[in-house]
C-alpha positions in Angstrom: -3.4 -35.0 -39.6 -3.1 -33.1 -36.6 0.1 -32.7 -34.7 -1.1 -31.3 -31.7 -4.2 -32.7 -29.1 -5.0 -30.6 -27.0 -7.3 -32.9 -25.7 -4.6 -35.3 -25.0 -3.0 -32.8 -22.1 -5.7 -33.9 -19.9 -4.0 -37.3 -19.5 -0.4 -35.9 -18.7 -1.3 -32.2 -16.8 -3.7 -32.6 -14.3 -4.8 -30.7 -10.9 -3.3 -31.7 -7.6 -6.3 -33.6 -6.7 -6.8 -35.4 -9.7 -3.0 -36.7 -11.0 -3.1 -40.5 -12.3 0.5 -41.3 -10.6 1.3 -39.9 -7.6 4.8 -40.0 -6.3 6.4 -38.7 -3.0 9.8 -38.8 -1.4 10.0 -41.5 1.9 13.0 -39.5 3.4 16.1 -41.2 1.3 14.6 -44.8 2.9 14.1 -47.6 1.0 11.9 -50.0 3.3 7.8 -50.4 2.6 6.1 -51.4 5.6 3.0 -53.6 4.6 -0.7 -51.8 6.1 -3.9 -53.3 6.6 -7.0 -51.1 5.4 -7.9 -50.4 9.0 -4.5 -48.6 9.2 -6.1 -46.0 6.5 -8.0 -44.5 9.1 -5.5 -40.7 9.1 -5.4 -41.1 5.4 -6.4 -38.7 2.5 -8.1 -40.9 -0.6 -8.5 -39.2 -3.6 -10.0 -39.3 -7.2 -10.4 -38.6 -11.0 -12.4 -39.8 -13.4 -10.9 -39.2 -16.8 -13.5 -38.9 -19.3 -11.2 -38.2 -22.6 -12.9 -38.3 -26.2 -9.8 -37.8 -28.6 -10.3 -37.7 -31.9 -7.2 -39.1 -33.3 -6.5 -41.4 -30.3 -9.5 -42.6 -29.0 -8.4 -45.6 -27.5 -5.5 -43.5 -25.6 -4.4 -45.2 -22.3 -6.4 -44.0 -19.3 -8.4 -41.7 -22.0 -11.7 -43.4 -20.2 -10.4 -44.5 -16.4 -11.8 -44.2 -13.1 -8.8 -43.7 -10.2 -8.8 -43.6 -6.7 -5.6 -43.0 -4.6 -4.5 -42.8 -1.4 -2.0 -40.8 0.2 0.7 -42.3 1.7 2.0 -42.1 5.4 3.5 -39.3 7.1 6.5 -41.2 8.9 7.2 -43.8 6.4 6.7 -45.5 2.4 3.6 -48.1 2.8 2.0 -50.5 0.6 -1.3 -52.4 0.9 -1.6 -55.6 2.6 -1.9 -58.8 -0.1 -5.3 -59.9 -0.6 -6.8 -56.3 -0.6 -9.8 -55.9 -3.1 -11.8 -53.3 -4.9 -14.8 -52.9 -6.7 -16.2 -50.2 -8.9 -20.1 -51.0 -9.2 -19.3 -54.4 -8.6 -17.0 -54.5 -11.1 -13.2 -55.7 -10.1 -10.7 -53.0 -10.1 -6.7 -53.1 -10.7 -5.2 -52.4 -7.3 -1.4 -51.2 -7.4 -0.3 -51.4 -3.8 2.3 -48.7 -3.7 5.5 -48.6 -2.0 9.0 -48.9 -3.5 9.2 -50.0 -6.7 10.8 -53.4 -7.0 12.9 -52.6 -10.0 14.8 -50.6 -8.1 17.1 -47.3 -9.0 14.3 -45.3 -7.9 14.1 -43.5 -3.9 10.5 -42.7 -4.2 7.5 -44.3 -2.9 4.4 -44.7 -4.7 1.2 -43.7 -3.5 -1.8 -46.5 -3.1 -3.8 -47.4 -5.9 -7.0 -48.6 -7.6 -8.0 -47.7 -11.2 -10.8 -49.3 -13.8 -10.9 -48.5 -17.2 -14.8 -48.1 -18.9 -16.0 -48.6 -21.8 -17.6 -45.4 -22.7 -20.6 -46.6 -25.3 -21.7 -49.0 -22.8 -21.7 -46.3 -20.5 -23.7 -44.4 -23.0 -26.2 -46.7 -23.4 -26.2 -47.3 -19.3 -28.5 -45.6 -17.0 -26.3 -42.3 -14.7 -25.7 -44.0 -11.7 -23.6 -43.1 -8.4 -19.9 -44.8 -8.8 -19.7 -47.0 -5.6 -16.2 -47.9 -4.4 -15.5 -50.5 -2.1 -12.0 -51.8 -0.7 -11.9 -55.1 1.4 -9.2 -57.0 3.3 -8.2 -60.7 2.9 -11.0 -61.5 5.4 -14.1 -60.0 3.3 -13.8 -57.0 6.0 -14.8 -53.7 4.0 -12.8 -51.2 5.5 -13.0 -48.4 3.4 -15.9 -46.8 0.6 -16.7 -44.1 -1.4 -20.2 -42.8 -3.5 -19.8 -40.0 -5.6 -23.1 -39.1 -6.8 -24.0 -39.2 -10.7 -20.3 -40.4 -11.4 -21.0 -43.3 -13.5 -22.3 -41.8 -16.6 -20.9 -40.7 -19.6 -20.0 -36.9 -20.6 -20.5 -35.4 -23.9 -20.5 -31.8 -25.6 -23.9 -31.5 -27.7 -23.9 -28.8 -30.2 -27.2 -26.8 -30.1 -28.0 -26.0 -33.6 -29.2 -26.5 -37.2 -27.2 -29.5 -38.3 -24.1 -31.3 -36.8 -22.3 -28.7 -36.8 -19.5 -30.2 -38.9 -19.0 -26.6 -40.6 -18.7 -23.2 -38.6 -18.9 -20.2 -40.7 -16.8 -17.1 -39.5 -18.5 -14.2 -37.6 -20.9 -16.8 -36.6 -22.2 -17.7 -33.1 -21.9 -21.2 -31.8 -23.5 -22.8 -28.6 -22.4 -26.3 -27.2 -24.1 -28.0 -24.0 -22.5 -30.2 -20.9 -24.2 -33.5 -20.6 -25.5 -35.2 -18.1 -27.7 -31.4 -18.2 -27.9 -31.8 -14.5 -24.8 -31.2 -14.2 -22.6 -27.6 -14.0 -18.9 -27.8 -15.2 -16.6 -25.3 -14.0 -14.8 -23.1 -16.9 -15.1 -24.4 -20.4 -12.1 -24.1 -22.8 -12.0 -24.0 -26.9 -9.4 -24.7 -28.6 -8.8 -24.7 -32.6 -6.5 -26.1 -34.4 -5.9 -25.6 -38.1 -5.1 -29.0 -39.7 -1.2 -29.8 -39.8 -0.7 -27.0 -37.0 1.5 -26.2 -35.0 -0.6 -24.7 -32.0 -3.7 -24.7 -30.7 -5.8 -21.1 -30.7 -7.7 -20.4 -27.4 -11.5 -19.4 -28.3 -12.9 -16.4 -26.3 -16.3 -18.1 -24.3 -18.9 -16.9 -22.9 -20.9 -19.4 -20.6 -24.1 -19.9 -19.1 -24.4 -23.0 -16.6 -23.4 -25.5 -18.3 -24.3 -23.7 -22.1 -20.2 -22.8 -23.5 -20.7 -20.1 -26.3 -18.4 -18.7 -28.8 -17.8 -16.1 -32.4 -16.0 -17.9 -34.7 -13.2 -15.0 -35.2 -13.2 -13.8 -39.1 -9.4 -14.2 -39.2 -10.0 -18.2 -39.2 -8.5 -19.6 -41.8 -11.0 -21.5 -44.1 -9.3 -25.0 -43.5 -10.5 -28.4 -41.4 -10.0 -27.3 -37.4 -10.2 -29.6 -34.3 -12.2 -28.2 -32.2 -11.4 -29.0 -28.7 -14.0 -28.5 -26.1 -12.8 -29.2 -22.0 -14.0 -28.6 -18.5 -13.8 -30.6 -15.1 -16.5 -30.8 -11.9 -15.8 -32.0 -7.9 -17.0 -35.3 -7.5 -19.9 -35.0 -5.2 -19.2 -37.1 -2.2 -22.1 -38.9 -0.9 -20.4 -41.2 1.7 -16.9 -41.9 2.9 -16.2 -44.1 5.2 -12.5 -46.0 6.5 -10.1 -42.9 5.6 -9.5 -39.0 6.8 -10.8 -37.6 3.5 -12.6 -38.0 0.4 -12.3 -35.8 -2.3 -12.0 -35.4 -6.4 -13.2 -34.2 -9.8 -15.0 -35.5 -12.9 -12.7 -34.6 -16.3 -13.9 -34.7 -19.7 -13.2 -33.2 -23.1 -14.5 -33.7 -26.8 -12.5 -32.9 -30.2 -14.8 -32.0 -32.8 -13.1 -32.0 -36.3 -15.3 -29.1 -37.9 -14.7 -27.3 -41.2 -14.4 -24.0 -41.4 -16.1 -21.4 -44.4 -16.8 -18.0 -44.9 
């Protein structure tokens, strides 16, 4: 059993441009004025795409979610229009129009919304393809879109090696590759953690493109480990059309649960 995922911070700690819920203060007023997607034009969209393979949890909420965002308005809380749509390759999307909340007890103003949650072996076994976002009015108008190229495919850590790399030996060198191979994460983390631990160890790397290297230290304890293996990329915006700004990263991390020998 382990106590600690580290893999599992991705979903609660995430950069600026990338957070799941975004919240901001509407001056101490508590009314939502109602906007049409034209009115979108001044605004900054965001997005993430979570791409979370936990080993304990892998049917965590959001673990495997695409989430675009909008910021809300300088002089004033807004929600989206009713009747507002969105699509994710053609597929429907949730759309949470923001504004005050209408459970009240809470002066803050949600952000603008649209989320969809994928299935990640069907991705798998699913050709990359460019994620296409679309948002339309009531009157079939699309207003506002975004392509980010390559974003609809799914991420994985391969290990590059004799075996499956279920057991790492100390002194040992280990290499591990970012997939899609087209692709170039930004720094790679690893993490181990001893089964029932307490906290997570931080893996010295070395890393070539998107290759993560790493010497299993000889001080390891001979013990099962989760190996924890994370890195993010910008979302390459290929068109954006119907807001200010379009901009975002692809997240993903794999636990590995390896056993450790001398």
């Amino acid at each position: 059993m382990f106590r600690t995922l580290s893999s599992l911070r991705f979903l609660s700690v995430v950069p600026s441009l990338t957070v799941l819920v975004l919240l901001a203060g509407c001056g101490g007023r508590t009314e939502t004025r109602p906007v049409s997607l034209e009115d979108l034009a001044s605004r900054a969209l965001t997005f993430t795409l979570m791409d979370v393979d936990a080993e304990e949890t892998p049917d965590a909420l959001g673990s495997h979610r695409f989430t675009l965002t909008l910021a809300q308005a300088q002089d004033g809380c807004t929600r989206l229009e009713d009747g507002v749509t969105a699509t994710f390759n053609g597929q429907p999307m949730k759309i949470e129009p923001g504004g005050f909340p209408d459970t009240g007890g809470r002066d803050s103003c949600e952000e603008s919304r649209a989320w969809i949650d994928f299935d990640p072996e069907m991705w798998d076994a699913e050709p990359i393809e460019d994620a296409r976002v679309f948002l339309v009015g009531e009157d079939g108008t699309q207003a506002v879109s975004l392509i980010v190229k390559g974003a609809k495919a799914k991420r994985h850590f391969v290990f590059q090696g004799v075996g499956s790399g279920g057991t790492l030996r100390r002194g040992q060198t280990y290499t591990y590759r970012w997939v899609p191979v087209e692709e170039t994460p930004g720094p790679i983390t690893a993490t181990l953690l001893r089964e029932n631990g307490q906290a997570a160890a931080t893996l010295q790397t070395t890393q070539d493109g998107g290759d993560l290297s790493f010497t299993l230290p000889e001080a390891t304890p001979v013990a099962t480990h989760l190996l924890t293996l994370k890195a993010s990329l910008p979302g390459e915006v290929l068109e954006c059309e119907g807001v200010a700004s379009c901009e975002g990263a692809i997240i993903h991390s794999t636990d590995f649960v390896v056993a450790v020998a001398q």
